[in-house]
C-alpha positions in Angstrom: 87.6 24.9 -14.4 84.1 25.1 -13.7 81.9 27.0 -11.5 81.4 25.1 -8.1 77.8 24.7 -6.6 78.3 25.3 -2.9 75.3 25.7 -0.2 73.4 29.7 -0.7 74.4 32.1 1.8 71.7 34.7 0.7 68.5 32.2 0.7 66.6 33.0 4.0 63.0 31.1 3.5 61.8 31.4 6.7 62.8 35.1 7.4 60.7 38.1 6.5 63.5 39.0 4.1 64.1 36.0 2.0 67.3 37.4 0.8 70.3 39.5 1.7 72.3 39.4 -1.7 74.4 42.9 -2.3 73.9 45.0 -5.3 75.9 46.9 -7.5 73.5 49.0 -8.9 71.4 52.4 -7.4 68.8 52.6 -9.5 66.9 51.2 -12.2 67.5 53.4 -15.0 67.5 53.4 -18.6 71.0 54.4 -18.5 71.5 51.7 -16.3 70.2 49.0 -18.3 71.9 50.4 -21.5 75.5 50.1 -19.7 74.7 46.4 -18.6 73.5 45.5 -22.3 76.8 47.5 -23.5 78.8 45.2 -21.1 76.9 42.1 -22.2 77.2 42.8 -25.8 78.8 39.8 -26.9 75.6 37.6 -25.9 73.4 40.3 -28.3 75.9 39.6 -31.0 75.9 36.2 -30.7 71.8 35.7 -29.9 72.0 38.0 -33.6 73.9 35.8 -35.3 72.3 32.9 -34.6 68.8 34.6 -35.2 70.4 36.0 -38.8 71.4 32.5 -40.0 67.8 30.7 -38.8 66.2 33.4 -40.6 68.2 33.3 -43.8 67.4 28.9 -43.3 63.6 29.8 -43.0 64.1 31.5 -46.3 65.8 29.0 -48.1 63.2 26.0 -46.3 60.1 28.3 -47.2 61.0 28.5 -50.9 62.1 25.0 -50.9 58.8 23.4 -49.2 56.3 25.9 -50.8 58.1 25.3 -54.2 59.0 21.8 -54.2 54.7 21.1 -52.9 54.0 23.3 -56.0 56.2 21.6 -58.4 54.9 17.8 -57.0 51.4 18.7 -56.8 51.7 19.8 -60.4 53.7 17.4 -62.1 53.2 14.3 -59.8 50.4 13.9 -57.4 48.5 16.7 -55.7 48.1 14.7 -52.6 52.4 14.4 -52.9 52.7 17.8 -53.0 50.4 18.1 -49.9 52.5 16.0 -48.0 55.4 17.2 -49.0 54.2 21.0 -47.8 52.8 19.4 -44.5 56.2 17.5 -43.9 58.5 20.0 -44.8 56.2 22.9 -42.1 56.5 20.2 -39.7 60.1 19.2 -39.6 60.5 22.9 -39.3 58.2 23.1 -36.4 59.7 20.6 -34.6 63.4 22.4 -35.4 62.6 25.8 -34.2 60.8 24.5 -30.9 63.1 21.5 -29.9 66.7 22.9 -31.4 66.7 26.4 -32.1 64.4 27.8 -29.5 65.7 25.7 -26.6 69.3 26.5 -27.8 68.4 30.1 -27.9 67.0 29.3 -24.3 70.3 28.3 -23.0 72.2 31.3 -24.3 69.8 33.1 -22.8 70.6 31.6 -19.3 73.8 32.2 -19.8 73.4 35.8 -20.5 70.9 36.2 -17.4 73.6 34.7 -15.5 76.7 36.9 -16.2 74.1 40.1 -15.8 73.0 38.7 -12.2 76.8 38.7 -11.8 77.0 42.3 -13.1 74.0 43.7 -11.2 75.1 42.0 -7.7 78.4 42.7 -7.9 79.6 44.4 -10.9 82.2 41.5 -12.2 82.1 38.3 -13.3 83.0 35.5 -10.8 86.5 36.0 -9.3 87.0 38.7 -12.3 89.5 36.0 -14.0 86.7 34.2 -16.0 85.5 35.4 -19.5 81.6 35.9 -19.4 80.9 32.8 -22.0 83.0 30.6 -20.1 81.1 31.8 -16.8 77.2 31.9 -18.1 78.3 28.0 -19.5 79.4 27.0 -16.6 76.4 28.0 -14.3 74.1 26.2 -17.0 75.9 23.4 -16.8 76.2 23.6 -13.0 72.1 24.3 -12.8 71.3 22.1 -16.1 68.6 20.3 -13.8 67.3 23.8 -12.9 67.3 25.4 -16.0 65.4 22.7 -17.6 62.9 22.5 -15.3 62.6 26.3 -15.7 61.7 26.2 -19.0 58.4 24.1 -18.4 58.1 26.5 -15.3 57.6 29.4 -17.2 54.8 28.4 -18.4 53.3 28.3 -14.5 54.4 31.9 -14.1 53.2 33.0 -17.3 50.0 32.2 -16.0 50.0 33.4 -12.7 51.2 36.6 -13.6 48.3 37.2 -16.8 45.6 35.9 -14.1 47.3 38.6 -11.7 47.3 41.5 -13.8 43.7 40.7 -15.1 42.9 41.9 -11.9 44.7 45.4 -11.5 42.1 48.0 -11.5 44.8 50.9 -11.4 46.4 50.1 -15.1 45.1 53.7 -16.1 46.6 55.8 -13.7 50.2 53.9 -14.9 50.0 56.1 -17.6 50.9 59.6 -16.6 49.4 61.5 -19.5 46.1 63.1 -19.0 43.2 61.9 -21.0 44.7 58.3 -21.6 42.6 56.5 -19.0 40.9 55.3 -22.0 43.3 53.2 -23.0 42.9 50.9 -19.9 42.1 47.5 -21.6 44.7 48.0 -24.7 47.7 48.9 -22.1 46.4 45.4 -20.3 47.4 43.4 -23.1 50.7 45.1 -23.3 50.9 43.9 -20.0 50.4 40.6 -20.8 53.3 41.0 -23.4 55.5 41.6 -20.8 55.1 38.2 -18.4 57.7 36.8 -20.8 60.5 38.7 -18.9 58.8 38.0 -15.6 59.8 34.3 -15.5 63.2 34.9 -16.6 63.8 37.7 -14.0 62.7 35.0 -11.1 65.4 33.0 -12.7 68.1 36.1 -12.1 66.6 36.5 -8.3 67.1 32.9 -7.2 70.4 33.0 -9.4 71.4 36.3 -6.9 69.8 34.7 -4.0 71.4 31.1 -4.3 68.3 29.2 -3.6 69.2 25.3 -3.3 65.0 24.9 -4.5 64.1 27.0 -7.3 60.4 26.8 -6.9 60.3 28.2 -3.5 62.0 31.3 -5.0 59.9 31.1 -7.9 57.0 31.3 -5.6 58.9 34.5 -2.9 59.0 35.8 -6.9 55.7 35.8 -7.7 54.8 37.4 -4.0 57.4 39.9 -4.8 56.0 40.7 -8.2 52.5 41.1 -6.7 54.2 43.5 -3.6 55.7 45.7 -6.3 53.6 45.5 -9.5 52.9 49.8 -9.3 56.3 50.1 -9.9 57.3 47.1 -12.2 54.2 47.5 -14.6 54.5 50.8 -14.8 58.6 50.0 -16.3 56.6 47.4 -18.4 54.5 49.8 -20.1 56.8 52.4 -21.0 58.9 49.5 -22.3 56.3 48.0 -24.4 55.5 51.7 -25.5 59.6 52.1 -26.5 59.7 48.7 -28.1 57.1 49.7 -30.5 58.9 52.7 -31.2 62.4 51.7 -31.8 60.6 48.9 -33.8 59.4 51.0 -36.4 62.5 53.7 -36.1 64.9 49.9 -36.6 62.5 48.8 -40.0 62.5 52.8 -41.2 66.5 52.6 -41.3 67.0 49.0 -42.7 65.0 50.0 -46.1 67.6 51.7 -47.5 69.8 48.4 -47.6 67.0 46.2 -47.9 66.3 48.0 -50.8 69.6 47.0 -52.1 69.2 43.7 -51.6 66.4 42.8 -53.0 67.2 44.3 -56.3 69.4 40.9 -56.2 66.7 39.0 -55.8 64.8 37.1 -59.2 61.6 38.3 -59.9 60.1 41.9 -60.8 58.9 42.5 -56.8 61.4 44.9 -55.6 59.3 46.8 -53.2 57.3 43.4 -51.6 61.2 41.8 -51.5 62.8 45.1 -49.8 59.8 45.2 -46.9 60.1 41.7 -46.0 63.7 41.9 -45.6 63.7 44.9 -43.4 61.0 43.4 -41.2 63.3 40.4 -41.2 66.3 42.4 -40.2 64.3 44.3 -37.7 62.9 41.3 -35.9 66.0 39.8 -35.2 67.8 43.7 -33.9 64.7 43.5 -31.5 65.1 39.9 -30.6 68.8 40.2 -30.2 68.8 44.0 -28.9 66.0 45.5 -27.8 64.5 42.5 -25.9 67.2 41.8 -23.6 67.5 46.0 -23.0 64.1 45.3 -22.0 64.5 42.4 -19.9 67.3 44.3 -18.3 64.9 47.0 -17.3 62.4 44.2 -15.6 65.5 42.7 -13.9 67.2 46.2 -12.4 63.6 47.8 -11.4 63.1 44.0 -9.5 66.1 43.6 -7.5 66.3 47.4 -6.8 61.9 47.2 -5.5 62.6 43.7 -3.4 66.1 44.7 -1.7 66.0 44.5 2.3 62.0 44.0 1.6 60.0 42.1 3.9 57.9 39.3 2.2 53.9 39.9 2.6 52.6 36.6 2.6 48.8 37.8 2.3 49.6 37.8 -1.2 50.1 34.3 -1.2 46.4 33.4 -0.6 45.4 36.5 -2.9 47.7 34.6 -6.0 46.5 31.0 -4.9 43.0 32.2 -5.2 43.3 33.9 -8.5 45.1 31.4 -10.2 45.3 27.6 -9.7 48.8 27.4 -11.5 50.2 29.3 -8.4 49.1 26.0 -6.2 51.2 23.7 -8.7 53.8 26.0 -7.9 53.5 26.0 -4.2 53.0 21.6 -4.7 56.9 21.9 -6.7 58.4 23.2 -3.5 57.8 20.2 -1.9 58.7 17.7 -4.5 62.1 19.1 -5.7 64.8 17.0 -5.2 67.9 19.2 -5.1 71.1 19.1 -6.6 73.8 17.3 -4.5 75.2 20.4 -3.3 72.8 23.2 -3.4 74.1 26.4 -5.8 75.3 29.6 -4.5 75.6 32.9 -7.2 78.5 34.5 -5.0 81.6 33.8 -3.1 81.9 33.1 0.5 83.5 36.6 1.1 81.3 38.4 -1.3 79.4 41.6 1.1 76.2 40.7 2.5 73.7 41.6 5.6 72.0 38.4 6.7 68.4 39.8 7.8 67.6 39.2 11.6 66.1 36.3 12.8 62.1 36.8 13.6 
């Protein structure tokens, strides 16, 4: 049985509070996020699987193009060798972007959707319905959507780096005396961060059952803008933990790597042992760490905009600092929704539907 699409009962677009979805959580906490990635953690295991196996393939396709363009260049035509190196980084180009990342995409989706689930209510649908079969289904219900989010991204990527090129209190996020100075280095770790920006606009029209995602794409961004002291400041300290457990993740995969590569041919234990632990340690972060951290974005957004009054001043202020946030505005108009709009929560679910202005 899949998940039915039924008109939003949360969506309030022309109301000061576009939203009245409940939540299940207090506060946005580490702790917090750490139990919803705990509950989750069959969507890390499998987003580490899949990122283990491409990255054991890139192995095997590296050696094989890089060695197979040696071995023609050599002993048959060096401009054969050349294509064969250009055909075979191609093919894998066009593998990683159009299969593997895209896949990836949808897993992702699904996992944003079952944690929406989680932070609004604190189950999954009715309770009944395993979290694989449930994140499926709303991709499947919101294919149209979540296709059209991933070109979207882009737009909000771009809104939100021409945003926070303007913040002039990215300094005082830090909370450590004497590291003002590291202003313009902290912006760029900012910039790192719109990546979980765009996918936690996804979770809020997910909770708030928006029939157009591009209107709540665009309440998002206005949101984002009303409550960026408080959501940068998560985004820093992130990007600061990331780097850590990064290093701490590599440190402890040595050992093993070590192991391995002494299996490997050649004479370059130590050069084999580092690349496999920075292997191993990309994919923990992409499969662990990331979604912790996109967990903290999501929590420390639904907790800032709940019963919050939209502040449509920073609707001109975006429009005027980035063009992208017009295109955005121009979607609203021009999407053609499903035949019956989608709704994240049951008819009975608890809710406070904001007064009418």
């Amino acid at each position: 049985m899949t998940t039915e699409i039924t008109p939003g009962a949360f969506s309030h677009p022309d109301q000061p509070v576009r939203h009245s979805y409940p939540l299940a959580i207090e506060q946005a906490s580490l702790a917090t996020a750490i139990g919803l990635l705990r509950k989750t953690m069959p969507y890390a295991l499998m987003r580490f699987g899949i990122l283990l196996a491409v990255s054991i393939g890139t192995l095997i396709w590296l050696g094989a193009t890089v060695g197979g363009g040696v071995w023609l260049g050599e002993f048959v035509h060096p401009f054969i060798g050349m294509g064969w190196l250009i055909g075979g980084f191609g093919l894998y180009g066009y593998i990683w972007y159009m299969v593997v990342r895209y896949g990836l995409y949808l897993i992702k989706a699904g996992h944003i959707a079952v944690l929406t689930e989680l932070i609004t209510r604190n189950q999954i649908d009715t309770g009944e319905k395993h979290m694989f079969a449930y994140g499926k289904d709303v991709v499947l219900a919101r294919f149209k959507e979540v296709n059209m989010l991933f070109g979207l991204d882009l737009l909000i990527a771009g809104v939100i780096k021409a945003f926070n090129r303007t913040l002039d209190f990215v300094g005082r996020l830090l909370p450590v005396p004497g590291m003002q100075g590291l202003t313009q280095l902290v912006g760029l770790l900012l910039n790192a961060m719109t990546t979980h920006i765009d996918e936690t606009l996804f979770s809020y029209n997910l909770a708030r059952g928006d029939d157009n995602p591009w209107r709540s794409s665009r309440d998002g961004l206005v949101y984002y803008a009303q409550n960026a002291m408080d959501i940068l400041k998560t985004a820093v300290w992130i990007v600061i933990l990331e780097k850590i457990l990064t290093v701490i993740t590599w440190l402890l995969l040595l050992l093993p790597a070590f192991g391995v590569a002494y299996l490997m041919p050649g004479s370059q234990v130590a050069i084999w042992a580092f690349v496999i632990a920075a292997l191993f340690a990309w994919n923990v972060k992409s499969a662990f760490l990331h979604p912790l951290f996109l967990i903290m974005i999501m929590t420390r957004f639904h907790v800032s905009v709940r019963g919050q009054p939209i502040d449509e001043t920073w609707d001109t202020r975006l429009e005027r600092i980035s063009g992208k946030f017009a295109k955005i505005k121009a979607g609203i108009a021009d999407w053609k929704p499903p035949r019956n709009p989608p709704a994240p929560l049951p008819a009975d679910a608890p809710a406070d539907r904001p007064a009418a202005s």
